[in-house]
N, C-alpha and C positions, 0 to 999 in steps of 0.2 A: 568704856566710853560708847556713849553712842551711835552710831549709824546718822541717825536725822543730824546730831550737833556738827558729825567732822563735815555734812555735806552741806548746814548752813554758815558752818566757820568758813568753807569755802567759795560761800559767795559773797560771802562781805573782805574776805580777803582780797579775792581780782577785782571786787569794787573798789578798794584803799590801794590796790595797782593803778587800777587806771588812774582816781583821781590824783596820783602821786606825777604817772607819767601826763598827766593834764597837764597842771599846774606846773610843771617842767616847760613843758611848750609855751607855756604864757609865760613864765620867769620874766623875759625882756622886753616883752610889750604890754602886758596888764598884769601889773604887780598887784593891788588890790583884789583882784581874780585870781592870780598865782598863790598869793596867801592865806588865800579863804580855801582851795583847793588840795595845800599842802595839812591845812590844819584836817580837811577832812579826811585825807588821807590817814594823818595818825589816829583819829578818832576810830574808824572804821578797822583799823588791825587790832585796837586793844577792843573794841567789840567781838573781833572772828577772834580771840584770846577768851572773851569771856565766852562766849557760847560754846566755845569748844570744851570750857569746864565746865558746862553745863548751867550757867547762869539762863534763865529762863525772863528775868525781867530786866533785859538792860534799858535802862532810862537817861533820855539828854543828849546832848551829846559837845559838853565841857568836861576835854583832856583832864582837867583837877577835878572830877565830880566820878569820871573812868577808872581817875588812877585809883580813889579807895579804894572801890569795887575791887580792884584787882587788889591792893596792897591786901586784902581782907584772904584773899587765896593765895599770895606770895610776894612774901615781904620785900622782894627784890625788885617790886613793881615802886619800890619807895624813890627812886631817883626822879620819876613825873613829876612828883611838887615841886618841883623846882623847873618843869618843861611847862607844864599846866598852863598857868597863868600869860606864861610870852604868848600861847599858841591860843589860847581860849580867844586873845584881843584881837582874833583875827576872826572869830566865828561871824560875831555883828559887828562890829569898825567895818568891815573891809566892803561891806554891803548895804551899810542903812546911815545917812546924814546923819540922821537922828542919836547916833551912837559919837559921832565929833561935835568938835567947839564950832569951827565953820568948815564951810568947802563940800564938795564930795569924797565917799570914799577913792575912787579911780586919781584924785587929784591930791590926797594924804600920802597914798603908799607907795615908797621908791622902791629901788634894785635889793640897798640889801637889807630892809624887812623881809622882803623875797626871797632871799637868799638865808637870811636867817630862820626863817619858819621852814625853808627846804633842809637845813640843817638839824633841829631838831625833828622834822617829821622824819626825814632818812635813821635818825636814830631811834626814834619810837617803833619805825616798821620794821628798823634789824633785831632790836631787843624780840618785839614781839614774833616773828617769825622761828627766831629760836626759842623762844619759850615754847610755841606751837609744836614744834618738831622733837623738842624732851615730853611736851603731851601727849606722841599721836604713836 
């Protein structure tokens, strides 16, 4: 393994930290900000998971677009399809009118979307964490 991959796995790791402990802080009062913050959270661990196997192009950053990349290095990355898609609707929903019927996003998203996308990103960031630690 490389030297350069475990020391950029580890900066997109304490970045999917914080944005995880961000978006915890907003939870109760901008849930549209909490869940845009949680999705990046899991986006950004399954990225410090690819780099750290050495993927050199990771591109995007939709959880179902992350997960093949990864299923394609271990098939056990297969439970995403099924996180992917709840967690993707929070990439643009949660940020741009443009992505709803009416309203703004701040005025769409409640407690437990919030609460729901913290639920799936906590599980995205423990899978990948142990996956990281059987890589390193």
């Amino acid at each position: 393994m490389l030297e350069s991959n475990i020391k950029e796995s580890k900066r997109w790791k304490i970045q999917s930290d914080y944005d995880f402990d961000l978006a915890n802080r907003l939870l109760k009062t901008d849930h549209s900000a909490s869940c845009f913050y949680f999705q990046q959270a899991a986006e950004k661990s399954i990225v410090s998971y690819l780099i750290l196997k050495g993927s050199d192009k990771v591109w995007g950053s939709s959880i179902s677009d992350l997960a093949e990349d990864s299923i394609a290095i271990d098939p056990t990355f297969d439970f995403l399809k099924s996180y992917g898609p709840i967690l993707d609707k929070y990439l643009y929903s949660t940020r741009y009118p443009t992505y709803s019927i009416s309203g703004a996003p701040y005025e769409i998203f409640d407690l437990d979307d919030a609460e729901k996308a913290k639920e799936l990103s906590s599980d995205v960031m423990k899978f990948c964490e142990e996956k990281i630690k059987e890589n390193q």
